[in-house]
N, C-alpha and C positions, 0 to 999 in steps of 0.2 A: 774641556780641552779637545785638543784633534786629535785625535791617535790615530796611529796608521791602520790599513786595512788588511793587510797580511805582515806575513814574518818576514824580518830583512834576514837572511841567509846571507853571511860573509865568508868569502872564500876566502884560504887560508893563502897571503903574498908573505910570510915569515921566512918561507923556506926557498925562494924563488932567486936564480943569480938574473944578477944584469949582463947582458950581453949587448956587444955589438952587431949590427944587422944593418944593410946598406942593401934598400931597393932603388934601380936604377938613379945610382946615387943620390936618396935622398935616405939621411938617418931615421932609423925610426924611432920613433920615443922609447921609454923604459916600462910606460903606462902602455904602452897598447901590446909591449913584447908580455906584461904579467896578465894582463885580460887571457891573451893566448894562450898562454903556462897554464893560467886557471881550466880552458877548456880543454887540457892535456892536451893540447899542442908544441911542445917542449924542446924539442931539439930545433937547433938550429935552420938544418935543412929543411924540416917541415915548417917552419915557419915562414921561410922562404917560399916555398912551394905553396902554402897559405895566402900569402900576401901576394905572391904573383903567378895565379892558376895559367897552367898553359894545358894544352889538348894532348902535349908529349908526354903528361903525366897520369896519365889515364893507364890501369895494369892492363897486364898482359891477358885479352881474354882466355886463353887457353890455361890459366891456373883455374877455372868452371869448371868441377865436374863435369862429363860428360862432353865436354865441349869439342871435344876432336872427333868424338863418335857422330854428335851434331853437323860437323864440317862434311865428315864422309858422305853423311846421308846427303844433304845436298845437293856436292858435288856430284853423286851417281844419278842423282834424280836428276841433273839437267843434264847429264850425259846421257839419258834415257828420259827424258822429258816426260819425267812422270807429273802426276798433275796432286798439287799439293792446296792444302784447306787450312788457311789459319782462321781458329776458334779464339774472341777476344772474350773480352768482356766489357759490361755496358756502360762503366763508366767512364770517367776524363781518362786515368789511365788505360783503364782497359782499348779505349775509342783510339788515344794517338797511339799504343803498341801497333795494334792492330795493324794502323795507313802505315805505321813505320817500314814492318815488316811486307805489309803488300805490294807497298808505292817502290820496294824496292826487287822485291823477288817476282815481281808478276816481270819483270825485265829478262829474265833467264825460263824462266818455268811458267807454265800455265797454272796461274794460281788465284783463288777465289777467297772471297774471305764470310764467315758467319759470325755476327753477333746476337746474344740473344737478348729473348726480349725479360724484361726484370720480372714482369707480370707472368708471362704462358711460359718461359723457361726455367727460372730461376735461377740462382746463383752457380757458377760449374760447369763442367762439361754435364748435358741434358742427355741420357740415351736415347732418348724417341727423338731428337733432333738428330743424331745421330746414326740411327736406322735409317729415316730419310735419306740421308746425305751420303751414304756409305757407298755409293757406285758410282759417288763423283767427284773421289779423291782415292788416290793411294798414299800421301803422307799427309799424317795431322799434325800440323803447330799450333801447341797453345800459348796464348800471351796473359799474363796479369792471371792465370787463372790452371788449374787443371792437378794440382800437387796434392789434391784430396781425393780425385777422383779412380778409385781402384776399380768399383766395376766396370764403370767405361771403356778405363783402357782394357779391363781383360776382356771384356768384351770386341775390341776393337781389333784387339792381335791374337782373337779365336777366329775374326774375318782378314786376318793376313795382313792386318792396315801396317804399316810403319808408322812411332807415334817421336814428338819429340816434347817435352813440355818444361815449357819456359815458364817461369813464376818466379813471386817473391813473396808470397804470404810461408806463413810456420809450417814446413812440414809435421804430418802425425812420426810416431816411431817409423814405421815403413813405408815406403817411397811406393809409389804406382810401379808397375814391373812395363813401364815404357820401354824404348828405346834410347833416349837420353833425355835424363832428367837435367834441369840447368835452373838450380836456384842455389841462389850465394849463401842461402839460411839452409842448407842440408848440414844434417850433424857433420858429417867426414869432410865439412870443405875447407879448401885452406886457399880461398880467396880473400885477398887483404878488407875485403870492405862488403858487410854484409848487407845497407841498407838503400840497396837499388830498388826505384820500381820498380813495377814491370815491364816500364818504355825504357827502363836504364838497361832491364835485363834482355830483351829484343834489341836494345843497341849491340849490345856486348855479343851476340849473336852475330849480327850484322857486323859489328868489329872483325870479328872472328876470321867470314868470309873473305872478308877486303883483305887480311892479313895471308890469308893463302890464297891471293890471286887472282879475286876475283871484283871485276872493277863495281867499284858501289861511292858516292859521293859522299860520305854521309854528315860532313860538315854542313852543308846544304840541308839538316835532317835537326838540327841542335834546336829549332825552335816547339817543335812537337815535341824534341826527350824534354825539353825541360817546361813545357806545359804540363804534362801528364808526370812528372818527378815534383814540380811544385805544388800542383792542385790534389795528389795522393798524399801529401804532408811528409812528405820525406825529409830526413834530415840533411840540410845544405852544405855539408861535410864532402870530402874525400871526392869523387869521381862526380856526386851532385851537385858541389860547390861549383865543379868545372862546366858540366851540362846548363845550371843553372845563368852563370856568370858570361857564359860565349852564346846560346841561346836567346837569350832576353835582350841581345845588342842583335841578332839577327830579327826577333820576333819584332824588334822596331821597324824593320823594311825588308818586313816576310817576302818571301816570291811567292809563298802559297795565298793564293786569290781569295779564298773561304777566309781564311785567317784576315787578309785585309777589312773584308768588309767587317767582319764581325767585331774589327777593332774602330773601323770608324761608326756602326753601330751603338758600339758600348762604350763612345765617348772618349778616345782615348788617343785619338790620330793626333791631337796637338802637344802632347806631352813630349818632352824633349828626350827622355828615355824612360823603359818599360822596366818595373820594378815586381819584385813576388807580389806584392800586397794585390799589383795591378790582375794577377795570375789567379790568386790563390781568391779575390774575391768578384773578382768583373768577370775575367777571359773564363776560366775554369767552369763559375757556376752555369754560364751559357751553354759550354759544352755537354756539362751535367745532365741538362733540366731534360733536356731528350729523354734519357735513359731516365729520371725520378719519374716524368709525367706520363711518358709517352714508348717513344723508339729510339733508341741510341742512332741507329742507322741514319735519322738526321743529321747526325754530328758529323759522321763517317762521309756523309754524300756532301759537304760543307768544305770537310779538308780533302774530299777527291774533285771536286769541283774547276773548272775550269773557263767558264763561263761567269763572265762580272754578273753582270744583269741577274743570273739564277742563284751565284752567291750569294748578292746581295737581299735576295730574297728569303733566302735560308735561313742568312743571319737573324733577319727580322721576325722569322717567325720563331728562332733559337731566346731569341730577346723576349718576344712573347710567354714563352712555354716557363722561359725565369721568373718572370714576374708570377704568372702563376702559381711555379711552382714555391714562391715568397710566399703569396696569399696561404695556400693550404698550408707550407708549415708553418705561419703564424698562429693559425690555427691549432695546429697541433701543440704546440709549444704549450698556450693557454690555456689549453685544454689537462697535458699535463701537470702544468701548474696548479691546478685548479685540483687532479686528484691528492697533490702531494700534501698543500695547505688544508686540507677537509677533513685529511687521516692525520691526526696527533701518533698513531703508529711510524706510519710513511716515514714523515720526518725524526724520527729516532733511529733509521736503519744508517750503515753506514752503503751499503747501495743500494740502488732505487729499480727496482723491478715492475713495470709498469704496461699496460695491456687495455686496449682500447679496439673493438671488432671494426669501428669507423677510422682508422689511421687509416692513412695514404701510404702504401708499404713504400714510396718511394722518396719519404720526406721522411721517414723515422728515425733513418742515422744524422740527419743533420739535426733535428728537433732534439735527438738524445745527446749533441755536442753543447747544444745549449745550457738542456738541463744542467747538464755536468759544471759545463758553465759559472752557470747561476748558485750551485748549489753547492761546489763542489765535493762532487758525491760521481763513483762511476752510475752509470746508470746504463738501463738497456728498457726500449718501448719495442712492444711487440703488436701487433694487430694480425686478426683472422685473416687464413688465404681462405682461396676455393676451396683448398683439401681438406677443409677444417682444420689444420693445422696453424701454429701461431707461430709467425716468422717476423724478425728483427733485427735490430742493429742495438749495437751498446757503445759509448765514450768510455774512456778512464781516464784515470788523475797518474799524473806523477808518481809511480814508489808503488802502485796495483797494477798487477802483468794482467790483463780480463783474458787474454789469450790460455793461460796457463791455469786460469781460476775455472775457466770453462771444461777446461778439461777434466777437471777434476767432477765435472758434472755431467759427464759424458754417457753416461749409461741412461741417463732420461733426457737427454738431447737426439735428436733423428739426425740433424745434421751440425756442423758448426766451422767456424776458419778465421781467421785474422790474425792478427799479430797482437803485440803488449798494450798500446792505448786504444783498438778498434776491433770489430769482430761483428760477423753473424751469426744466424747461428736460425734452429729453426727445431721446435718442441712439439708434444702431445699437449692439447690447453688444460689437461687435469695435472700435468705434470708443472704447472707455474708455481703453484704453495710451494715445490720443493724447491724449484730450480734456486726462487728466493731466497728458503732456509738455509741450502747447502750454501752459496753465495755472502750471506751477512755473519752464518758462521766463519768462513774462513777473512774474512774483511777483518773479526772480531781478535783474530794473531796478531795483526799489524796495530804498528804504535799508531794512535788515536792520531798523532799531530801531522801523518801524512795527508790527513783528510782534512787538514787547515792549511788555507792556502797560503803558499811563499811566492817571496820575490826573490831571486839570486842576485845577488851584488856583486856584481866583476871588479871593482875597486872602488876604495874610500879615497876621496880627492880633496884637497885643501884647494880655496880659490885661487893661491899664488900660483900653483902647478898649473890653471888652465889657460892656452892661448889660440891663438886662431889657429897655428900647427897642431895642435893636440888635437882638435875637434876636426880640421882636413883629413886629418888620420884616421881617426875613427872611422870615416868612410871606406878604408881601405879594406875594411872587414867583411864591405858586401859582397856578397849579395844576402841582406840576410831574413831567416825563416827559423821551423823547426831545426835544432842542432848546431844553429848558430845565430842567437836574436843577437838582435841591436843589442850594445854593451849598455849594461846599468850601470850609476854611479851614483854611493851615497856623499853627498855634501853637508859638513853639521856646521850648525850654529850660525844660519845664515839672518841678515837683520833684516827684517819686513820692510822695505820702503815704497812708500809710493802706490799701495793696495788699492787695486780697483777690479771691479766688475768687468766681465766684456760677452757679449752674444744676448741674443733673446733668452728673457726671460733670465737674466743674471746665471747663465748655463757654465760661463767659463770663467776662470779671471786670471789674474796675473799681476807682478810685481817687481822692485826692481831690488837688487842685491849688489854686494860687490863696495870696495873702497874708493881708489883711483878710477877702476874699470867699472865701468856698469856694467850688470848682465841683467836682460829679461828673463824672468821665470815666468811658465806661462803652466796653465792646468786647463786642458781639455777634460777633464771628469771633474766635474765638480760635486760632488757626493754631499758635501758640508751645511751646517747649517750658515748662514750669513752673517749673524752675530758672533760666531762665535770662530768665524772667517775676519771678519775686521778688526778684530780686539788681536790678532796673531802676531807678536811682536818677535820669535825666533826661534828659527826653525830646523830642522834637518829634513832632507829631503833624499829621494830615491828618483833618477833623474836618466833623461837621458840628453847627449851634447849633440847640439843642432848648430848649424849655420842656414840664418834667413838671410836671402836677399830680395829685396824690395826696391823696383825702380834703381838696381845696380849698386845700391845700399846693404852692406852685410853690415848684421847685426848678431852676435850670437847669443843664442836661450838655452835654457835648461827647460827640459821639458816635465816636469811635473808625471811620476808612475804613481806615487803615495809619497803621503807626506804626514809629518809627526812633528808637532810645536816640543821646543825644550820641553822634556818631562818635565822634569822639577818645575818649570815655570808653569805646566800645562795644569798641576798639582792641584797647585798655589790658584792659578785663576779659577779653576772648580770652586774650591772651599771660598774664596770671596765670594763669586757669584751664589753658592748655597747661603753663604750670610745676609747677600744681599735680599733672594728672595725672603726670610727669615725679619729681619727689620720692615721689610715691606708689605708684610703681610698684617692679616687684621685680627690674628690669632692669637688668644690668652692661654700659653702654652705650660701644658700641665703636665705630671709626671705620670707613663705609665710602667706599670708591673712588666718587668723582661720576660716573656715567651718564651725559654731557652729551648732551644732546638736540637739533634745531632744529625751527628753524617747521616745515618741511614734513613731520618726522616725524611732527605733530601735527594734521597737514590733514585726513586724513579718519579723525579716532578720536573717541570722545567723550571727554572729557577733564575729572577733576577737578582746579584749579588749586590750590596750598594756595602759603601765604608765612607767615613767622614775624616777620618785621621792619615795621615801623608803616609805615612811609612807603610799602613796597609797597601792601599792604593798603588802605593812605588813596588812593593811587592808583589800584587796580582797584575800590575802591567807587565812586569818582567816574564810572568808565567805565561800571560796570552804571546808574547815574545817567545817561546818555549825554549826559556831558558831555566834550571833548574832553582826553584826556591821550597827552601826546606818548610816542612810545617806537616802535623798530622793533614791537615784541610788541604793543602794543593798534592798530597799525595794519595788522597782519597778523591779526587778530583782528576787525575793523570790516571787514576787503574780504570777508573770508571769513564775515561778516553771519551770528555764529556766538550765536546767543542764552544769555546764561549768566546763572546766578541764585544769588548768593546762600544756603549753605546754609540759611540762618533763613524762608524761603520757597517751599523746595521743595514743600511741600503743596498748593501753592493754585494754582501756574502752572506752564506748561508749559518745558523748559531743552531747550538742546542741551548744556552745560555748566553745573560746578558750581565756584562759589568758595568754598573751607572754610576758615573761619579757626579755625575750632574742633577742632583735631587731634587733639585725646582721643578727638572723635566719630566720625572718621575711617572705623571696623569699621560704623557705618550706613551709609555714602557707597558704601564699596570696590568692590560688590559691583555697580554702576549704570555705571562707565567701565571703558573698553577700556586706560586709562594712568592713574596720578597723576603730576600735570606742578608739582616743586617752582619756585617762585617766589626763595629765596635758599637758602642752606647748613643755615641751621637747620633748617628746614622739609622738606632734602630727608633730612637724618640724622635726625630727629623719626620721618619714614615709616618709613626702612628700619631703625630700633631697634623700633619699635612694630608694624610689619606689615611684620615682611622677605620676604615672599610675592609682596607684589605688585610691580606691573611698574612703575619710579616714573624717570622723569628729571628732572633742572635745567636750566632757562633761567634761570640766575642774572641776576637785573637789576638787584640793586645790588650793590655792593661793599661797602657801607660798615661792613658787620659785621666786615670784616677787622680792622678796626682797634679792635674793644671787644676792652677788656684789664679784670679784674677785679680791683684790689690788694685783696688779702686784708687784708691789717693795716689801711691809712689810711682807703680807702674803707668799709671796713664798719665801721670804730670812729666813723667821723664818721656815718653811716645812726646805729647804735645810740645815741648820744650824743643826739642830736637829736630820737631817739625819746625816752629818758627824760627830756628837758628838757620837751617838748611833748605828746608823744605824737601826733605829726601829720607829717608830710613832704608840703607841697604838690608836685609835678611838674616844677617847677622849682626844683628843692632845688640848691642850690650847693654841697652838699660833695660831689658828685660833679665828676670832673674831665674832662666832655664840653664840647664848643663845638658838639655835633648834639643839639636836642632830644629825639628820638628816639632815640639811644645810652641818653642820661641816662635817661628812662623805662625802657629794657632793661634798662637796669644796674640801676635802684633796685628793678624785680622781680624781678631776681635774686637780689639782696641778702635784699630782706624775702624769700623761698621758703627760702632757706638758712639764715635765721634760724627758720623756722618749724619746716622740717624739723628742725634742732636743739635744738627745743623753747625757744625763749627765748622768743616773742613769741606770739601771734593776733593776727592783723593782720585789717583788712577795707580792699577798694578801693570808692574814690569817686570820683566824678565829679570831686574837687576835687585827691586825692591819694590819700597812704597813712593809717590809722589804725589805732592799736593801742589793740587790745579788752583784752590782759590781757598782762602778763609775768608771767613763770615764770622759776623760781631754777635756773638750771642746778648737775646734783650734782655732775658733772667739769669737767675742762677739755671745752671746746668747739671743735672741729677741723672748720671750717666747708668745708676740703679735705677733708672723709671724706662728704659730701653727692650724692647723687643727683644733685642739682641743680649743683653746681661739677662731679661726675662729668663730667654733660653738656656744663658749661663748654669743660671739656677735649678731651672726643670733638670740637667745633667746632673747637677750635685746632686740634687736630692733633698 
């Protein structure tokens, strides 16, 4: 069967009223007002204010700490034209804070700007850059950076400096003893909305100014906040949503020259409007590659640029420095890959601590987004500086703060900063064993299934609810990113029509669904195998709602996120296809002795589970669903916070374990566990007939196959009888004589397999039942005990 590849997370719409809501008079649906409810967006007026961002709704900057003290300073420094030094930092954000706050204060004040270099400076304010620069500033503004930095500044205001520092990464307990500190993440703030950059938070600066009198444009400025606010993953919420949503309609017909080229550089000048994705993985990583490869100050001399011909130049070589800097972290990537798969350790942690003297220090936080990725697992890669020291970046997952995990490891760290999903951080290389241990121990509190990955479901939708308004609407929700993705939607029980392939190499496919209306479903991942892709006859899906137009043709699709064939029907196609391989086989199948196993035997192996009987099976899906199913065995399996997947999604996510309910396929699996740990009898004789090699025990959890008994004569004259009346046996066909749904099912595909194998029938399975494609005239008598498949019958009984 297909089973999905992570957990559908349904938000709870039980408790949600319907309202009325009317943007410029147009109603909006009841579905798009609960999606918002679900992302606590809940009242009225903020939904309003959601659904139509204006620039008037942006707070008040002077609820920022320190923010008037910020103001004063200014204002005396260009009544005294004192000469002022904003300190950035080297990346996307850090690079547009930086031009934000230059491109506007060098207007008033003599003002200079320092970025450093990632390699000879490091992360932070640097004091030996510092000393340098000290007699050619009297105020220091930092941007995107500076909230860790204690001795710097005391140092700074023992040489009389005025300091001001603007940031947004996590304050430690106590703040640098600046002049004004300006981050919206300080414990005492009671600024409505904590998750500004750092160009958000140099706006709000700049707000500030304009707000007491001092002429600044800064509409003209919305393209750089919301570059350097998209490309730092901020969540597209509150005052980002706004930066984001009026920015991206400016950044289409920048005035900034640098920005021009680099957009018809990076392919993008013909696109009708500019989108995050176009931000977060074209514009962004351009600006980046400076600061990974090289020198951020390309970036900087790119957006101060004024000159086409030298932009243009900049851009190309900004394009160059990406691609390269692609290549090294492909490299890296593979490379970590390569340590995690070689240590059967490695992959038992639940986070991955990883260190390589040959990393590229400027590719390691993107390669450990990957990891995380791939694996998910938080992760952090470190590689050797100069100083012998081992400096790096780290990802997290959803539901692990690394920002707060770090801390706790802070006594053998030199240095560290970031927030809940990202962070660096920089160690002694004998202090990595611990950093590890302390690390996987505190991972080891949290519940096992945050480190299995989900999908969140903003609404379950019936196809009568969807129409071309519903899905116009759903647009109304952009701009969307971190803190506000495209809306999910699960869709059940949808009927497969019209299955086909499409892209090189059968990469994608799609289908058509729907009664009166048709809808495309389309699937860009195609993870599946193809057989087992074409047999899919219905489905529920996790989707998202599109409208294509083609040649002025709308059409609309569901977009395929993961998908899941009817269980029960998914069940059912297993266990025929295990029968089938079973009749087709050339094997005189014999009985062996059970291997009885226990929990503890199974504590530290990796382990592929397999069962043959439905009701197991229907039970261990529900648990990779992590939903609660009782039983000694999945509760020795949830302490032991043992991640296991699904064979139908091994490709895409990371398992400490594997559930096969496809036992034919079994010779792909074998060779990945240390054990096969059978679930009932069938399943444990299935192995040791098909692969008497490997190492296989029973944890038999039900009994209830004891008791299937196959009468040759009644039961299979009342199957065939019923077949040529109909040619159909729905599932719950009553000339079978079970009172366990699940029997009955068994029985009835034991039946048609023996029927097949002896050439009476073609049959096909549905979602609905059994159907017969064709009968055939048997030449002889028919001895339905001379069958591979009653063979087998028999090896079970005994």
């Amino acid at each position: 069967m297909i089973f999905q590849k992570k957990r559908w997370v349904l938000k709870d719409n039980s408790n949600l009223e319907n309202m009325d809501i009317e943007i410029n008079g147009r109603k909006i649906k009841h579905q798009i007002i609960k999606v918002l409810n679900n992302r606590g967006i809940q009242e009225k007026g903020d939904i309003e204010k959601f659904l139509s961002p204006s620039l008037k709704n942006l707070h008040n900057p002077f609820l920022l700490n320190d923010m008037n003290e910020a103001v004063k300073i200014i204002h005396e420094a260009i009544l005294h034209k004192s000469r002022v030094l904003i300190y950035g930092d080297y990346d996307c954000d850090g690079v547009t804070s930086t031009y934000l706050l230059y491109s506007n204060l060098r207007n008033f004040l003599p003002t200079s700007y320092y970025i450093p270099n990632r390699f000879k400076d490091g992360y932070g304010l640097n004091l030996d850059v510092l000393k340098k620069l000290e007699d050619k500033f009297d105020i220091l503004i930092t941007v995107d950076t500076g909230i860790s930095s204690h001795n710097e500044v005391k140092y700074l205001k023992e040489k009389g400096k005025t300091i001001i520092i603007t940031d947004h990464h996590e304050p430690k307990e106590v703040l640098p003893e600046a002049d004004a500190v300006i981050n919206p993440k300080r414990k005492d703030s009671i600024y409505p909305f904590r998750d500004l950059a750092g160009v958000g938070v140099a706006f709000k600066l700049l707000h500030a100014l304009k707000s007491s009198g001092i002429n600044l444009k800064l509409s003209e400025y919305l393209d750089v906040v919301a570059i350097g606010t998209i490309a730092d993953v901020m969540p597209l919420v509150d005052e980002n949503r706004v930066f984001a949503k009026f920015g991206l309609k400016i950044l289409k017909n920048t005035k900034n020259i640098g920005l021009q080229k680099l957009i018809e550089v990076a392919g993008l000048s013909s696109k009708e409007e500019l989108k995050p994705y176009d931000v977060s993985f074209i514009i962004g990583p351009r600006l980046n590659a400076a600061g990974r490869i090289s020198d951020a100050n390309l970036a900087m001399s790119l957006l101060l640029q004024q000159d086409s011909s030298l932009a243009e130049n900049i851009a190309r070589r900004l394009d160059a420095e990406n691609r390269k800097r692609q290549e090294i972290e492909e490299k890296t990537i593979k490379e970590a890959q390569s340590l995690i798969m070689k240590n059967k350790n490695i992959l038992k942690k639940k986070i991955f601590v990883l260190s390589n003297s040959a990393w590229h220090a400027g590719v390691v936080g993107i390669a450990s987004s990957k990891i995380t990725e791939k694996y998910y697992r938080p992760s952090l890669l470190l590689t050797l500086s100069d100083e012998g020291v081992l400096k790096g970046s780290g990802r997290s997952i959803k539901g692990f703060n690394l920002f707060e995990a770090l801390k706790s490891c802070s006594e053998i760290l030199l240095k560290f900063g970031g927030h809940e999903h990202a962070a660096g951080l920089s160690l002694p290389v004998d202090n990595i064993e611990k950093l590890d241990e302390i690390l996987n121990s505190i991972a080891q509190d949290y519940h096992f299934m945050i480190f299995k990955p989900a999908i969140e479901v903003d609404l379950v939708l019936s196809l009568n609810e969807i129409d071309d308004e519903l899905i116009d609407q759903v647009y109304l929700l952009e701009p969307f990113g971190v803190g506000n993705p495209e809306p999910t939607f699960l869709i059940k029980n949808l009927v497969v029509e019209n299955f086909r392939f499409m892209g090189e190499d059968n990469k994608y496919y799609k289908f058509f669904t729907g009664n009166s209306t048709k809808y495309d479903v389309v699937c860009f991942s195609n993870l599946e195998d193809e057989d087992e892709l074409i047999s899919m006859k219905k489905v529920d899906i996790v989707c998202k709602l599109e409208r294509n137009l083609f040649n002025s043709v709308r059409k609309n699709q569901f977009n395929i996120i993961d998908i899941c064939e009817n269980v029960s029907f998914g069940v059912i196609k297993d266990l025929y296809n295990n029968l089938k391989a079973i009749r087709e086989c050339n094997l005189n199948f014999k009985r062996y002795e059970l291997n009885r196993g226990s929990l503890q035997e199974i504590e530290n192996k990796k382990c592929i589970f397999v069962a043959f009987y439905p009701h197991i099976v229907l039970n261990f899906l529900k648990f990779l669903k992590g939903e609660d199913v009782e039983g000694e065995f999945f509760e020795f399996l949830n302490k032991q916070g043992r991640i296991i997947q699904h064979q139908s999604s091994l490709k895409e996510v990371y398992f400490d374990d594997i559930f096969a309910t496809r036992l034919d396929k079994l010779n792909l699996l074998k060779d990945e566990a240390d054990l096969i740990v059978a679930l009932d009898v069938p399943s444990y004789q299935f192995v040791k007939n098909f692969y008497p090699d490997v190492d296989v025990v029973i944890l038999n959890l039900d009994n209830k196959f004891d008791g299937f008994a196959l009468q040759i004569n009644e039961e299979c004259v009342n199957v065939y009888k019923t077949f040529r009346t109909c040619e159909f046996i729905s599932y719950n066909f009553s000339g079978i004589y079970e009172s366990d749904p699940f029997l009955k099912v068994v029985k009835l595909l034991f039946i048609v397999q023996m029927f097949e194998e002896a050439g009476l029938i073609l049959a096909e399975v549905t979602h609905e039942g059994i159907e017969v494609k064709e009968f055939y005239k048997a030449q002889e008598k028919v001895n339905l005990k001379s069958t591979k498949v009653y063979n087998f019958y028999e090896t079970l009984k005994g």
